[in-house]
C-alpha positions in Angstrom: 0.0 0.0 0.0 1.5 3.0 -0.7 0.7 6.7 0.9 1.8 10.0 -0.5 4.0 11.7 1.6 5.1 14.9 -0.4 3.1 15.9 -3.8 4.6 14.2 -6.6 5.2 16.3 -10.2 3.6 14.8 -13.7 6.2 15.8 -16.1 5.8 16.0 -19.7 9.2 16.0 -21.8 9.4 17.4 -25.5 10.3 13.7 -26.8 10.4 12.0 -30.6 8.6 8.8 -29.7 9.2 6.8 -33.0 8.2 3.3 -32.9 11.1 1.0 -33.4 11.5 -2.4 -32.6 11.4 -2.9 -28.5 14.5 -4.9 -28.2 16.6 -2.5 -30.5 19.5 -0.6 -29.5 21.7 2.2 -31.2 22.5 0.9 -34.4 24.7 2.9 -36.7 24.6 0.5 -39.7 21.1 1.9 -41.7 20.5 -1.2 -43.3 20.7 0.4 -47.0 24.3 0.7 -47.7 25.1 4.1 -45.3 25.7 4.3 -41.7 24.7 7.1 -39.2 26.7 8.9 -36.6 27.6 8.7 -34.4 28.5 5.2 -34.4 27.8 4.5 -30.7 25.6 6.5 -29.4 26.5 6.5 -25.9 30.3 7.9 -24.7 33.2 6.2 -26.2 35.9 9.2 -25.6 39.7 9.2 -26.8 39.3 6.3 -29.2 42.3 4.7 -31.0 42.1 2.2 -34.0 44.1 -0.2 -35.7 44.0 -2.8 -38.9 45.5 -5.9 -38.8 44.3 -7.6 -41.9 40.9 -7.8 -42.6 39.9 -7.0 -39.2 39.7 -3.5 -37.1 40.3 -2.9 -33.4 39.2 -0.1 -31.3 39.3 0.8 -27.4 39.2 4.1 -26.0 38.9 5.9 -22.6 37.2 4.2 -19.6 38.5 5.9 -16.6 37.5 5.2 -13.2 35.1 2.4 -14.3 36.0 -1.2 -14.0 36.5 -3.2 -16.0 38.7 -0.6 -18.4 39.9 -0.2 -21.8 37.3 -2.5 -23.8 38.3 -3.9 -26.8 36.4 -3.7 -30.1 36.6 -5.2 -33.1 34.8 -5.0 -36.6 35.0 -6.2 -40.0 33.6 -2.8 -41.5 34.3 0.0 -39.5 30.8 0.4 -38.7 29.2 -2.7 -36.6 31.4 -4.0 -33.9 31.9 -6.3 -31.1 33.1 -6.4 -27.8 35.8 -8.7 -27.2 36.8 -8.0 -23.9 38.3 -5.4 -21.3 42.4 -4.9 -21.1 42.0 -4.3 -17.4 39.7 -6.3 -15.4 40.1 -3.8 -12.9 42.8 -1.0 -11.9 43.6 -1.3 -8.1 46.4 1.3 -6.9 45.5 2.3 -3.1 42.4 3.4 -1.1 41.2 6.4 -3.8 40.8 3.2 -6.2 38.6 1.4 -4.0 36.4 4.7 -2.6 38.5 4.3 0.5 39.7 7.1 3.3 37.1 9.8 1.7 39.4 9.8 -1.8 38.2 8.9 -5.3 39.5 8.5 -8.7 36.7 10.3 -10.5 37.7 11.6 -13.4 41.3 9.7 -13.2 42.1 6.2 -14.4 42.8 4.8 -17.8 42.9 7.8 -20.6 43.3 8.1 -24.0 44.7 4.7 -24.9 46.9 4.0 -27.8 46.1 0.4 -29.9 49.0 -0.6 -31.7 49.7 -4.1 -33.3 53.5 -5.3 -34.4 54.8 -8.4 -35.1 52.3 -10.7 -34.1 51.7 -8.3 -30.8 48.8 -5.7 -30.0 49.6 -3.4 -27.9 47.5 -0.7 -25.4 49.3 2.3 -23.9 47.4 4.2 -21.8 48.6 6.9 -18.5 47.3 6.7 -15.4 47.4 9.9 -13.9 49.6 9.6 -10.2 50.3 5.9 -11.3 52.2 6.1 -14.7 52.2 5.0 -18.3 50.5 0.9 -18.2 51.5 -0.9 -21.6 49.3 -4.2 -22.1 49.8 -7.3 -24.3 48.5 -9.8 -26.0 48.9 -11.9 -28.8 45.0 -12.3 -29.0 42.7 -9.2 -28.9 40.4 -10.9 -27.1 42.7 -11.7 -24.3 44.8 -12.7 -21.9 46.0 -9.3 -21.8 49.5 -8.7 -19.6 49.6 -5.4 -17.8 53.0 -3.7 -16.8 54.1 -0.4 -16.1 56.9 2.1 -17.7 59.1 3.5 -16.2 58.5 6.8 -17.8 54.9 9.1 -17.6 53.6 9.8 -20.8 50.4 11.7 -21.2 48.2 10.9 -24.2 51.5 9.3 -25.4 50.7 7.7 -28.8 53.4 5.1 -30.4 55.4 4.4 -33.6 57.2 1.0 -34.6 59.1 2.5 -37.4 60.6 0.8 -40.5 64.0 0.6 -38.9 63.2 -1.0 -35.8 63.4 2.2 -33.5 60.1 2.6 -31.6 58.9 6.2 -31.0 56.2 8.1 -28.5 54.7 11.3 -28.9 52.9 13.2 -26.2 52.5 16.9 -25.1 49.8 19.5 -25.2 50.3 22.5 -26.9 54.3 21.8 -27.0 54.3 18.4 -28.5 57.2 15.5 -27.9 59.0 13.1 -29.3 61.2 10.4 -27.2 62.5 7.2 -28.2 61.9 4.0 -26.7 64.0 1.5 -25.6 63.0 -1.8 -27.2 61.1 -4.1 -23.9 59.0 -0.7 -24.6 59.1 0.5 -20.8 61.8 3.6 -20.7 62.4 5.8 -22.5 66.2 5.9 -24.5 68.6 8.6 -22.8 69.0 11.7 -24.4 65.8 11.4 -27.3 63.5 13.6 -26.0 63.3 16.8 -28.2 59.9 19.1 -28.8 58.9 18.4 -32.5 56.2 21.3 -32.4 57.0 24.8 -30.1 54.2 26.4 -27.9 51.9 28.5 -29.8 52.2 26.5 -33.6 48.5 25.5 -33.7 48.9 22.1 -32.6 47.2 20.5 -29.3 46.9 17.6 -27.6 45.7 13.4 -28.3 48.2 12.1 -30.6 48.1 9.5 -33.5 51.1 9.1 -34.9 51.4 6.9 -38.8 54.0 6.7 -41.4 52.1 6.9 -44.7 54.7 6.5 -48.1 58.1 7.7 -46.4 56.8 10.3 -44.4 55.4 10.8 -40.3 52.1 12.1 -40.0 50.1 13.1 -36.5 47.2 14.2 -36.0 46.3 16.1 -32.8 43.5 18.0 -31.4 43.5 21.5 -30.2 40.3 22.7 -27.7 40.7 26.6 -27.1 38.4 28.2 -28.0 36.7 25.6 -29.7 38.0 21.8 -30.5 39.3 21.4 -33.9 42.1 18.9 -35.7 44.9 19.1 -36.7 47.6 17.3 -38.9 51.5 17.6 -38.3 53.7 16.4 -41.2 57.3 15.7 -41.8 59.8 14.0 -43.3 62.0 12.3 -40.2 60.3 11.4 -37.3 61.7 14.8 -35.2 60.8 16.5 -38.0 60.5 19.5 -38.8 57.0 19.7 -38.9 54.1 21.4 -41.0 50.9 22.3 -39.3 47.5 21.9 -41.1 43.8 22.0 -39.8 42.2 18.6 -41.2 38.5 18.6 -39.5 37.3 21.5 -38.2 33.1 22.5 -37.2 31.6 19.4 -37.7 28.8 19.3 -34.7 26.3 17.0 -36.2 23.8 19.5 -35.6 24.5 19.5 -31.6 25.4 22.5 -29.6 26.8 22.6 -26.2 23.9 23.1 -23.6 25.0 22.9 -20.2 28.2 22.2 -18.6 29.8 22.4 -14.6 33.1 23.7 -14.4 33.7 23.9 -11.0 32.6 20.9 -9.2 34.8 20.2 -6.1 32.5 22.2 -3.9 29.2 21.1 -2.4 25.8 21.2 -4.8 24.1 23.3 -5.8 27.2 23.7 -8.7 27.6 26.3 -10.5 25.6 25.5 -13.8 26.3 27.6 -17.2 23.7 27.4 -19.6 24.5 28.3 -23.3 22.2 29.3 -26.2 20.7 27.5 -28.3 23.0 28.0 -31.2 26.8 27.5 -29.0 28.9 25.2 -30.3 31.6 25.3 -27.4 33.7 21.9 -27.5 31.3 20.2 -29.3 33.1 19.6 -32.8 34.5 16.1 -33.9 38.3 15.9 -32.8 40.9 14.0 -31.4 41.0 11.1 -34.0 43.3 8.8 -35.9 43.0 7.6 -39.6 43.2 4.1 -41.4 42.8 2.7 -44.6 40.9 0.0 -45.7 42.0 -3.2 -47.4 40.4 -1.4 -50.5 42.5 1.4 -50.4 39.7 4.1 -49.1 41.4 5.9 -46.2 38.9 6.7 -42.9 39.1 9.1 -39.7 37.5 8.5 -36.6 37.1 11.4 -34.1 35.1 12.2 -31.2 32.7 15.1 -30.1 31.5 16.3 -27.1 27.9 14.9 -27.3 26.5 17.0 -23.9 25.5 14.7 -20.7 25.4 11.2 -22.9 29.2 12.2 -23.0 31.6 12.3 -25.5 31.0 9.9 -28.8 32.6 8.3 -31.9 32.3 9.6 -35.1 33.4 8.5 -38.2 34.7 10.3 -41.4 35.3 9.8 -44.9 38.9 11.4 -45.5 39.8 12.7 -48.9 43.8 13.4 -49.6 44.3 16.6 -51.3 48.2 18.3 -51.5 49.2 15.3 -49.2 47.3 16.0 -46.2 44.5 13.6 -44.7 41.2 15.7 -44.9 38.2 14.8 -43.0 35.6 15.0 -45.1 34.5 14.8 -49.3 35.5 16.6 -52.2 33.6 20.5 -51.9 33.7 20.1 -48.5 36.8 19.8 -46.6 36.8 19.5 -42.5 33.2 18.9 -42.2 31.8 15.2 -41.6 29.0 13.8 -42.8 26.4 12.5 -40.6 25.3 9.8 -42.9 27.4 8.3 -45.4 27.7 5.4 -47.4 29.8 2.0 -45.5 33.1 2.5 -46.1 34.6 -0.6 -48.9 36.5 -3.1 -47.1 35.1 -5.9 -48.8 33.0 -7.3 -46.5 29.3 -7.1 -46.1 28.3 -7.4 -42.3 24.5 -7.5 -41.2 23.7 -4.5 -39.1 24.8 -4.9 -35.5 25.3 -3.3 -32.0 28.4 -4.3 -29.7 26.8 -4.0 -26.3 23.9 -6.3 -24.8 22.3 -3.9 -22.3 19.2 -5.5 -20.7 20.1 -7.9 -18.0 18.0 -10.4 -16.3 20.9 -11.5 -13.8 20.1 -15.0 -15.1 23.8 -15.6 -16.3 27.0 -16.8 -14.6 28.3 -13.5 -15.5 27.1 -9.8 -16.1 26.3 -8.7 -19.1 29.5 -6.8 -20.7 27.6 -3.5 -20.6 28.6 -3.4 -17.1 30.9 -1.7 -15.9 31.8 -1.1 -11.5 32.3 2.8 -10.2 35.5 1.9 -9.0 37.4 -1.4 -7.9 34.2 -3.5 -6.6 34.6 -5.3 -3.7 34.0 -9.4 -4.9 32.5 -10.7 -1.7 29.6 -8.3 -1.6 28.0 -8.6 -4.5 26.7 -12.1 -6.7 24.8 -13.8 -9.0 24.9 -16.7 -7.6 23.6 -16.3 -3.7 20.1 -16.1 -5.6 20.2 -17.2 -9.2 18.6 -14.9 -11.5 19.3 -12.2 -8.8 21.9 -9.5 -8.7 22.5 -9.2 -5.1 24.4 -6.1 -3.5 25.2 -5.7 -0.3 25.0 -2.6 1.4 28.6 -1.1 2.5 28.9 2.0 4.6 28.3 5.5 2.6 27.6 9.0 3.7 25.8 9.5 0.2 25.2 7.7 -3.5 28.7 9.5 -4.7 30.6 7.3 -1.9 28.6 4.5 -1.9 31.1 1.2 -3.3 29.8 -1.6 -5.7 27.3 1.0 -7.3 26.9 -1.2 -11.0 26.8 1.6 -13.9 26.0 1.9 -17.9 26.6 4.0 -20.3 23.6 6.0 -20.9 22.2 5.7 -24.6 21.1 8.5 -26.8 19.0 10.0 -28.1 16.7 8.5 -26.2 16.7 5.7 -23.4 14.2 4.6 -20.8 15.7 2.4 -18.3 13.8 0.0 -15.7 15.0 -2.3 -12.8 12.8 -4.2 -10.3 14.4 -4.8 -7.2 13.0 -7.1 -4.1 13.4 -5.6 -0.7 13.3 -7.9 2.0 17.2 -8.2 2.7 17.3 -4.3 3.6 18.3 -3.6 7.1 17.5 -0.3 8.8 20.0 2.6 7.5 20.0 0.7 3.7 19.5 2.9 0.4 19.1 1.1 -2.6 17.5 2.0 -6.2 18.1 3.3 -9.5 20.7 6.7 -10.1 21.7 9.0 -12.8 25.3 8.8 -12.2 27.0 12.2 -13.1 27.7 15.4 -10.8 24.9 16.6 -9.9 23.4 13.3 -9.0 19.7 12.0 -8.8 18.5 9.3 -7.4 15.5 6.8 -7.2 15.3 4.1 -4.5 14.3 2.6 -1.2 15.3 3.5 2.2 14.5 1.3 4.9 14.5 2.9 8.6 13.0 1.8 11.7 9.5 3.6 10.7 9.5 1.4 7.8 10.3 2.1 4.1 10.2 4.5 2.0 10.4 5.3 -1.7 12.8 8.6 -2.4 13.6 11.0 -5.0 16.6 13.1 -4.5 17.9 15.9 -6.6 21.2 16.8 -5.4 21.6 19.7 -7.3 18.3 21.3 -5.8 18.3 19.2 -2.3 15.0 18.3 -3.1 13.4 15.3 -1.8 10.0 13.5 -2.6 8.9 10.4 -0.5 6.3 8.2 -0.8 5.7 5.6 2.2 6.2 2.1 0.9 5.0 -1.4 2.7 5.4 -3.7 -0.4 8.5 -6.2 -0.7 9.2 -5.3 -4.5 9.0 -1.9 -6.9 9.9 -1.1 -10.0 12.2 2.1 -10.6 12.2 4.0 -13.9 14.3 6.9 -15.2 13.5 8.8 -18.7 16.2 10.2 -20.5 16.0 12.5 -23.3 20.0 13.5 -24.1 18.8 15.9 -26.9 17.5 18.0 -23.9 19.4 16.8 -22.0 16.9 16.5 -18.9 15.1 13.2 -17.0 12.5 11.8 -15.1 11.7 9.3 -12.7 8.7 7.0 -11.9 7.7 3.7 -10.3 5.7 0.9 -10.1 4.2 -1.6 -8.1 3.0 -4.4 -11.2 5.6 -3.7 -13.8 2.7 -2.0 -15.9 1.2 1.2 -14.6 4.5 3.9 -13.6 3.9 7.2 -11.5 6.1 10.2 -12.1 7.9 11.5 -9.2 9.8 14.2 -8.8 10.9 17.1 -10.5 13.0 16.6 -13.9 16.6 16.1 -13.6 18.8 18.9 -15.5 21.7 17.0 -16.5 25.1 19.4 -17.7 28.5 17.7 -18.3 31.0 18.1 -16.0 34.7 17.2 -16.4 34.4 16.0 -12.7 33.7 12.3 -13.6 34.7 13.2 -17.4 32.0 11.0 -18.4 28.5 11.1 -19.4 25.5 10.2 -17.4 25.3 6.5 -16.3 22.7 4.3 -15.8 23.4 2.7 -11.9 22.6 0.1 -9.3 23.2 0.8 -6.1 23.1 -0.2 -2.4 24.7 1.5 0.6 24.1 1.6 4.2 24.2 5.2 6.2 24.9 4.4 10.0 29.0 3.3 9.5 28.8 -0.3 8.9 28.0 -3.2 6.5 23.9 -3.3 5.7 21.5 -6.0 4.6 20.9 -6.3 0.4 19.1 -5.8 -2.0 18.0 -8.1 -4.6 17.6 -6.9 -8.6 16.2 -9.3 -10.7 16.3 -7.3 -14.2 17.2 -4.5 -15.8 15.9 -3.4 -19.2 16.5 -0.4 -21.4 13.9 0.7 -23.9 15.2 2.9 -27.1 12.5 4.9 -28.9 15.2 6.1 -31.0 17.7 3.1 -31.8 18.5 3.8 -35.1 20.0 6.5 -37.5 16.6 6.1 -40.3 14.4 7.2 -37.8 11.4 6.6 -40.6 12.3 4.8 -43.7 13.0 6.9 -46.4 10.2 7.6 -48.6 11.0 5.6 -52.0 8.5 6.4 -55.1 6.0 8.5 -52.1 5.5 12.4 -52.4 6.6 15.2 -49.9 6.9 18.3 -48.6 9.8 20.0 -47.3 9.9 22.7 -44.9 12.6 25.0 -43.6 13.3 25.2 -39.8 14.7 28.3 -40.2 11.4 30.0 -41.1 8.7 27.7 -42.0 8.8 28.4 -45.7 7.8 25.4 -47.8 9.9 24.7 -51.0 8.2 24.8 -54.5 9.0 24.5 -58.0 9.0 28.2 -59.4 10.1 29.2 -63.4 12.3 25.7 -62.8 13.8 27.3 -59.5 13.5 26.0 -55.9 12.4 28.7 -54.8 10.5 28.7 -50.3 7.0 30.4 -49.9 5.8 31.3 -46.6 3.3 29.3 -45.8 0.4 30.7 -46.7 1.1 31.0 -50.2 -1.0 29.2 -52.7 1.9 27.7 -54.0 2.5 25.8 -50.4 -0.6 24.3 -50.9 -0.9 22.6 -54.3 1.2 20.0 -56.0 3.9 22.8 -56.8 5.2 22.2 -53.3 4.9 18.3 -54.0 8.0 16.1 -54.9 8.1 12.5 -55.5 11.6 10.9 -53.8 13.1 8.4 -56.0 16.1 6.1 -54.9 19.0 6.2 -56.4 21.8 4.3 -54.7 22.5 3.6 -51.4 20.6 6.4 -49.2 20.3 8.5 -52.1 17.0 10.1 -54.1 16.4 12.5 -56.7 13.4 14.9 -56.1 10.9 14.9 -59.2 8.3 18.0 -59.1 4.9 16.3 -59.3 4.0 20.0 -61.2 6.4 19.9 -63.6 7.8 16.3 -63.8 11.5 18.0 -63.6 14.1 16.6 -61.5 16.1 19.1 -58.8 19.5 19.7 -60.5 22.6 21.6 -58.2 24.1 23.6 -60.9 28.0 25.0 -61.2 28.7 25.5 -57.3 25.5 25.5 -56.4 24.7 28.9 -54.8 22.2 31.0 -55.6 19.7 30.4 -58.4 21.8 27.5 -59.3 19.5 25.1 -58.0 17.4 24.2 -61.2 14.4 21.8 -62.2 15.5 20.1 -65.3 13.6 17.7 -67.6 16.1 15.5 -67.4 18.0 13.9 -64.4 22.3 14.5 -64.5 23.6 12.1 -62.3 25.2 13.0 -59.5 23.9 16.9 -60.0 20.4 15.3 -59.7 21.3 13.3 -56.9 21.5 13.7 -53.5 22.1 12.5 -49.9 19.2 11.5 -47.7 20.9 12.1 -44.0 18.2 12.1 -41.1 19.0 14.4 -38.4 17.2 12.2 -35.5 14.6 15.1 -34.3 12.4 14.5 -37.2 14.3 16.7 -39.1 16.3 15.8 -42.6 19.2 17.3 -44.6 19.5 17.0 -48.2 23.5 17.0 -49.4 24.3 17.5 -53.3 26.5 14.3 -54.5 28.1 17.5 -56.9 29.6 19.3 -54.4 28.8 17.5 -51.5 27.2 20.8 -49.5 23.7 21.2 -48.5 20.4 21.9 -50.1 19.9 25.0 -48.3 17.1 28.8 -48.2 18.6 31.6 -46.4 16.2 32.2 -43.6 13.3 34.9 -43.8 14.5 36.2 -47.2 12.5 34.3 -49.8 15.2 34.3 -52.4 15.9 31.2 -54.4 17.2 28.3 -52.6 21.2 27.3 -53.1 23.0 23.8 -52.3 26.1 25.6 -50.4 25.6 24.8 -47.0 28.2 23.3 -45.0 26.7 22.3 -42.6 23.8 22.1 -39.6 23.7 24.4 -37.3 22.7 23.7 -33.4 19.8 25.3 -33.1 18.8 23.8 -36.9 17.7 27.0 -38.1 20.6 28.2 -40.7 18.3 26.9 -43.3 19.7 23.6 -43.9 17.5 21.5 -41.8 14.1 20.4 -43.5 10.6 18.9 -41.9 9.1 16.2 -44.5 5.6 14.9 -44.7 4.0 12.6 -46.8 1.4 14.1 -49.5 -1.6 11.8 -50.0 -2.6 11.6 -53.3 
């Protein structure tokens, strides 16, 4: 039976609710020959990739959750599979193991380097206050042997070069070089030398490749804004020529909210941006590979707002010898769908991570991953089969509390759900279902002498909403919408019927935990000693978003386009494109009506029902040189069909590879220049469709 204690809130969220398949998760493959980015849509930060073969390999940036440093692998550069973790765990002292009132947040493994020579693969990755770990492995999917250098190298990244001498580069701002000695654990006397002085252009998060005789790294600079770079020379300590590669591609995303200063006491010091600031959102710090085809392909990442920061990846075109993120007509900027890169091998659409858990296995799902070194003996699986069981340990609050079990959160869109039995508590227990990040929020049960009760806790407002509880089981929800970044919470008592609770959760990044907002189990016990437990018996996470074709695209079906920017609804005019407001006649009979036709792998033409011409980009396409022909002219005629995930759509020109575009509020003709989306969508490249019925 349940009594309210404190008013609950009903909160409504401005969320695309797309039906999808229930068991699907983020899937960057579309199905049609193109993928979608990014291509996990939950935080992969710093990642590093390697070839060997026909097969790719990927890890990337973990820190203080265990285990660390997963490895990836994929036959296509676009659906992967975890293999395993490097590190089962990282254990250095009490701040490891949320011991003595210290921590790691933030800390642990970063910005791993993957490297594979001579029948070895190889992670690097610094531990700040630890050192530099290097792990082996002749298999990528493990054993992998951990040891440590005797040398600390930040964001080092590693060369085996032709002639048998093994380099590392490292350094923000002033970057260095410094040869290693051959066990690959010290660095050779008298090599270190800065390859690029302060103030050149070049940053931070090296990848280092020699490419036809000559050393190329790219590197990532973040002030004011994050951008890439290349460096390029002809011997390894060059010197070296600076040249930006991928610069202002933000997918459409601007930064909303972030915490700078978070080593106080909440409430934290939130900035909020407009709608339109771009901040440190851009794709960088990235490598390059090519593919057994001979197509070369970057990988980056961007600051994706509180789902963290995620993967991208990019066609590179090679123009004057340097390694350009992005196609021909449109250098720097990424494409948010593109067609599968070539490597030869056709791979049916995949995700890497299992994320719903019924605790019926003799392990945890690989999703998992601990906040901090768990301790073994107060957790299992197997105390209760088909149970997780945690027992509570002594915490002041969630943020201390040890064996706390966490995700990733998933964008753009997750809904995740636990049930968990109650009858182990013991008086001073708190368990439930957080939103891991700084601030927190909280859902669960605490169990005191009076009884129990069911609590929400903001601790960014202090706000707290109980509900008195007397049944042995609930169900805990939490609503995530990482385009707005802001969530909800709600319960259950049958699994079915879910009450909001609560006010909605604001959730900015912070560079305290350096990751994005988790998904946790926890368990603690508030009066200084060991608890009871609780018992969780699943875990599920719905996706109303899971994959980059949010609708199918519209083959041989007639629509309407209209601009965000202004509302203006595109019509054939004189054989122009030309927007009307609308209200125009013109908005309202088949000259606004285009039939989509496929033509390739995620590619249409657009044929004016009106006029039965085909939308042509002419010369450069700017203005007046988008044209309705009688004819169609291949790639002119042709363009792009990239979904922006908000119900939104972008049209890019195969000619020129730029967007079909109207500048905002000025009813002029439309162009195909754009270079991209802007955040808030409105710089009049960004298109609502609808079906016509006919």
């Amino acid at each position: 039976m349940l009594r309210i204690v404190i008013s609950t809130f009903i909160i409504i969220l401005p969320y695309l609710l797309v039906a999808q398949a229930d068991d699907c998760t983020w899937t960057a493959d579309n199905g049609n020959g193109t993928f979608t980015n990014p291509i996990f849509h939950d935080e992969f930060s710093d990642p590093d990739m390697i070839r060997v073969g026909n097969d790719y390999y990927l890890t990337g940036t973990t820190m203080h959750a265990m285990p660390g440093l997963p490895v990836l692998h994929s036959r296509d550069l676009v659906n992967w599979e975890l293999l395993t973790y490097a590190a089962e765990r990282l254990d250095e002292g009490p701040a490891f193991r949320l011991e003595d009132g210290r921590d790691i947040y933030g800390q642990g493994f970063w910005a791993p380097c993957f490297r594979y020579h001579e029948g070895t693969f190889y992670i690097f990755s610094n531990v700040n206050g630890v050192g530099t770990q290097v792990f082996t492995a002749t298999d990528p999917a493990g054993p992998w042997k951990q040891q440590q250098m005797r040398a600390d190298l930040h964001d080092l990244t590693v060369l085996f070069d032709d002639d048998g001498k093994k380099y590392a580069v490292w350094g923000y701002d002033e970057v260095k070089m410094v040869q290693l000695t051959d066990d690959l654990l010290d660095v050779v006397p008298g090599t270190e030398r800065v390859i690029v002085p302060r103030g050149s252009g070049a940053g931070e998060g090296s990848h280092i490749y020699k490419i036809d005789g000559k050393y190329y790294i790219t590197n990532t600079n973040y002030e004011p804004m994050c951008y890439q770079v290349c460096l390029r020379a002809d011997e390894p300590y060059g010197p070296y020529e600076i040249n930006v590669i991928s610069a202002e591609s933000n997918m459409g995303v601007g930064q909303r909210a972030r915490v700078f200063n978070t080593r106080g006491e909440a409430p934290y010091d939130v900035v909020r941006y407009d709608e339109n600031y771009v901040g440190c959102i851009p794709m960088h710090q990235g490598g390059i590979v090519e593919t057994q085809s001979g197509e070369w392909w970057g990988w980056s990442m961007l600051d994706y707002n509180s789902v963290g920061r995620v993967t991208g990846l990019s066609p590179v075109t090679w123009q004057d010898g340097w390694p350009y993120f992005g196609l021909p007509g449109n250098l720097t900027r990424t494409p948010r769908s593109w067609v599968k890169p070539n490597t030869g091998v056709t791979v049916e659409p995949s995700a890497p991570f299992v994320r719903d858990d019924d605790f019926s296995g003799p392990e945890l799902e690989e999703i998992w991953q601990w906040n901090h070194v768990p301790v073994g003996d107060k957790w299992s699986l197997s105390e209760r089969p088909g149970f997780l069981r945690l027992h509570a340990l002594p915490a002041e609050n969630f943020w201390r509390a040890k064996n706390s079990l966490t995700q990733r959160g998933i964008g753009p869109e997750s809904i995740a759900t636990t049930r968990v039995e109650l009858g182990g508590l013991e008086n001073g227990d708190v368990a439930g279902l957080a939103l891991l990040n700084l601030p927190y929020a909280w859902l669960g049960v605490v169990q005191e002498e009076e009884g129990r009760t069911l609590r929400y806790f903001n601790q960014q407002t202090d706000e707290t909403t109980d509900v008195e509880l007397e049944e042995d089981a609930i169900w805990l929800r939490t609503h995530a919408n990482f385009d707005t970044d802001t969530a909800f919470f709600s319960y259950s008592l049958d699994g079915e019927s879910f009450t909001d609770i609560g006010a909605p959760v604001h959730m900015p990044y912070q560079l305290r935990t350096f990751q994005g907002v988790r998904y946790t189990l926890f368990n603690y016990h508030t009066s200084g000693s060991a608890g009871g437990f609780a018992d969780f018996d699943l875990f599920e996470v719905e996706e109303p978003r899971c994959m980059g074709l949010t609708r199918p695209i519209p083959h041989d079906q007639v629509i309407q386009l209209t601009s965000l920017a202004d509302s203006s609804v595109l019509t054939s005019w004189r054989n122009f494109l030309r927007p009307v407001g609308e209200s125009s006649p013109a908005a309202a009979d088949s000259l606004s009506h285009f039939r989509v036709l496929e033509r390739g792998p995620g590619r249409v033409a657009l044929q004016s029902i009106a006029t039965g011409r085909y939308v042509t980009v002419k010369n450069n396409g700017g203005l007046a040189e988008v044209r309705l022909e009688e004819t169609e002219s291949g790639d002119a005629s042709t363009f792009q069909w990239i979904d922006m995930l908000q119900g939104d759509l972008m049209l890019m020109s195969l000619t020129n590879h730029r967007y079909l575009s109207v500048d905002p509020g000025q009813g002029s003709l439309c162009s195909a220049d754009a270079r991209d989306a802007r955040p808030d969508r409105r710089g009049g490249a960004c298109f609502r469709w609808e079906l016509v019925k006919q």
